[in-house]
N, C-alpha and C positions, 0 to 999 in steps of 0.2 A: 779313595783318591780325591773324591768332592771336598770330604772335609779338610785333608791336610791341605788341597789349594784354598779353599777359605780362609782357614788361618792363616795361609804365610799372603796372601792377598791382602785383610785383615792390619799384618803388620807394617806388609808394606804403605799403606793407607794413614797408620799410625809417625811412621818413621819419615815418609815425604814432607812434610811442611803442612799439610794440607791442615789450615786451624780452625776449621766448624766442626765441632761435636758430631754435630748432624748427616757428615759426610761418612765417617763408620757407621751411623745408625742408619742412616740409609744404605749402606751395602748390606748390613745384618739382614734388612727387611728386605734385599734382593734388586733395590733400585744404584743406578751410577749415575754416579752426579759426574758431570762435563766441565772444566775450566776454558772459558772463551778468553783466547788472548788479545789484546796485549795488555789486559788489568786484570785475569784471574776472577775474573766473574763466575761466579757455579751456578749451574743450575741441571735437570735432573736429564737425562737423555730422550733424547724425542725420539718418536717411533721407529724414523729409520734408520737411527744409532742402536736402538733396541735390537732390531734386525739383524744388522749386521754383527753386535757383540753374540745373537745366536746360533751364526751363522761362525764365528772362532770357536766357539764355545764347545761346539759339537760334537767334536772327538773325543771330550771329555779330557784333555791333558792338560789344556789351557782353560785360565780364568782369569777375564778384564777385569780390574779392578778401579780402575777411571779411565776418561776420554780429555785431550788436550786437544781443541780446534784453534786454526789460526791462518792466518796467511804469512809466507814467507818469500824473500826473494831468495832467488839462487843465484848462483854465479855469473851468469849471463846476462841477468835482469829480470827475467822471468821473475813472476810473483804465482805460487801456487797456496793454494789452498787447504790445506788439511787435518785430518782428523787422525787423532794419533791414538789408538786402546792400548794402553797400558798393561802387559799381561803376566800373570806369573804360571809359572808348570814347575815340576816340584827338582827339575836336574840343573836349574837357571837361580842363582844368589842375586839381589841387588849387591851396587858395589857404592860406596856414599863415597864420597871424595872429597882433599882435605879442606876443601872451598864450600864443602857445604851440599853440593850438588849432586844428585844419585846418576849411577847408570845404570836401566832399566831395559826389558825387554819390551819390544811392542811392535804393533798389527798398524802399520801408517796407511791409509785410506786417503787415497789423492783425487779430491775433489774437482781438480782442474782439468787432469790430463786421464783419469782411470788407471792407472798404473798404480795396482797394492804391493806393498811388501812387506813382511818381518825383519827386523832389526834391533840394534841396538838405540836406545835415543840417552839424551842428556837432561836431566829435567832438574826443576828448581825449583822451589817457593817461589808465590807472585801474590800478593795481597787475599792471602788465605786460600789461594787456588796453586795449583801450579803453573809452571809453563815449557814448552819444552827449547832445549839452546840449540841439539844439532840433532 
């Protein structure tokens, strides 16, 4: 089961837009590199992103394959905070869509208010990182 979520992890990493080399070589070698938005900045996960990606990971079904952090506003005004793991398990396809943009599964970590969920998100290339749209 580790392996085949690897690989399809792997391709999803390949297929998102994500354009430094170094971000597959870094999952190979077991680190996730994090896209800060709103310019798509990478860099590698901190401690307590670590935590928490082993804290999904656990059951064994699922496996992060990047982290998108960012602030967004909601409908009301509110601006929340969040950190979105991007995850694959092996009965969930990405879906790319004809605009370019995937629809992916993921573990959203709400920074502002504590409220996690799973869901579906919309994610995109952003200057060699991603970003996520909903």
């Amino acid at each position: 089961m580790e392996k085949e979520l690897i690989a399809l992890a792997a391709e999803y990493i390949r297929d998102s837009g994500l354009l430094l080399p170094n971000v597959l070589e870094d999952f190979n070698a077991g680190k996730i590199n994090c896209s800060e938005e709103p310019y798509g900045a990478l860099y590698w996960a901190t401690k307590e992103q670590i935590e928490t990606i082993q804290k999904i990971e656990q059951s064994g079904h699922l496996k992060v394959w990047h982290i998108i952090k960012g602030t967004y506003e909601m409908s009301d005004g509110d601006l929340w905070s969040l950190e979105t793991y991007l995850v694959v398990f092996s009965e969930y396809k990405k879906k790319k869509l004809t605009d370019g943009t995937f629809l992916v599964h993921a573990y959203a970590r709400n920074l502002s208010w504590g409220v996690n969920e799973y869901g579906d998100v919309l994610i995109q290339p952003n200057n060699g990182g991603l970003k996520r749209l909903i």
